[in-house]
C-alpha positions in Angstrom: -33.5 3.6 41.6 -35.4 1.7 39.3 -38.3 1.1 40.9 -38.7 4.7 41.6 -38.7 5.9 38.0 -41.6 3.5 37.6 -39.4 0.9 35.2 -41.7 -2.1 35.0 -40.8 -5.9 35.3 -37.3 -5.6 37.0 -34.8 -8.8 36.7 -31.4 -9.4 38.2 -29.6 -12.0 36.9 -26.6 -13.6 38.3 -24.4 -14.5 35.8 -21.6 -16.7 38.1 -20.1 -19.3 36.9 -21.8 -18.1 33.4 -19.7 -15.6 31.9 -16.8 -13.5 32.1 -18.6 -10.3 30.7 -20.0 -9.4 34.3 -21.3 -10.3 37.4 -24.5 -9.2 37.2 -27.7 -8.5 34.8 -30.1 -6.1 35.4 -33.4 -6.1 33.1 -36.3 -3.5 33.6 -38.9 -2.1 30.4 -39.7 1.1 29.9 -43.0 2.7 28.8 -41.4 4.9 25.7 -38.2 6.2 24.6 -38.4 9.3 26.9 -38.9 6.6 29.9 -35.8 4.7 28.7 -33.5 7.5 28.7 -35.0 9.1 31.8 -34.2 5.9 33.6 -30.8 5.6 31.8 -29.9 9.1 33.5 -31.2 7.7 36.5 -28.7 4.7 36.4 -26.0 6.9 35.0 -26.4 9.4 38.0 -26.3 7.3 40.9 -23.0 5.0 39.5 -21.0 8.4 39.5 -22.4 9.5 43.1 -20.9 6.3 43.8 -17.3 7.3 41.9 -18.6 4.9 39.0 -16.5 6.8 36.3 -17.2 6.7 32.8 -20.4 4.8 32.3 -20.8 4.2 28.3 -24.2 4.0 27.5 -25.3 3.0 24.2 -28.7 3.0 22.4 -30.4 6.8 24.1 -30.3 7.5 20.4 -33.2 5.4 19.0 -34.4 4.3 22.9 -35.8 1.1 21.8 -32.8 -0.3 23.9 -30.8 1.2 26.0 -27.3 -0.6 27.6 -25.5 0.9 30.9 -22.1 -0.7 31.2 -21.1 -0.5 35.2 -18.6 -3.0 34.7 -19.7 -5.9 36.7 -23.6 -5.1 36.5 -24.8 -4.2 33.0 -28.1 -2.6 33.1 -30.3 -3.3 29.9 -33.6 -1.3 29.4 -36.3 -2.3 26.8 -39.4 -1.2 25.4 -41.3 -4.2 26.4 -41.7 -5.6 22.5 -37.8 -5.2 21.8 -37.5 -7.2 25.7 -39.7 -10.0 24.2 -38.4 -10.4 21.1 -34.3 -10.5 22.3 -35.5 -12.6 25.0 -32.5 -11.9 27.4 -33.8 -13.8 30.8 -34.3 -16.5 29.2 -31.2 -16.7 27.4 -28.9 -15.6 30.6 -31.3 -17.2 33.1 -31.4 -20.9 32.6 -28.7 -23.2 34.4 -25.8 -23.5 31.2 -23.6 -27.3 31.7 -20.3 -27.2 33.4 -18.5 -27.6 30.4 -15.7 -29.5 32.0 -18.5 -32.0 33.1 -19.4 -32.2 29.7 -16.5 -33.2 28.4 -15.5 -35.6 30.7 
């Protein structure tokens, strides 16, 4: 549903073996605020067609960054300066050390 509100530069990362906040990141920009949110609604829309019940969404106030919590996805949307500076693919995306390995 993404892709067909136009979001731009869409990223899933898979955060197995990672963390234990979710399964899944999802990371698309938006052109402007109004995009954000209308893509937001978008996300927000389809989880409860699907039973997805609530969905907290935080930051459709300021729409410089806006967070839909699915539970084991988490969709973040960015303007595309806010998604440079924070940086979040780059952060969640590289390989972390076992840290049982690194102990040992």
């Amino acid at each position: 549903m993404l892709d067909q509100g136009q979001a731009e530069d869409i990223s899933v990362i898979d955060l197995s073996g990672k963390s234990s906040i979710a399964d899944y990141l999802v990371i698309a920009s938006g052109r402007s605020g109004r995009h954000l949110n209308t893509l937001a609604e978008r996300v927000v829309e389809a989880l409860r067609e699907k039973g997805i019940r609530p969905v907290p969404v935080e930051g459709m106030a300021n729409a410089e960054w806006v967070l839909v919590d699915a539970g084991d996805v988490i969709v973040h949307l960015f303007r595309p300066e806010k998604r440079r500076f924070y940086n979040l693919e780059k952060m969640w995306g590289l390989d972390l050390p076992d840290l049982a390995e690194a102990s040992a």
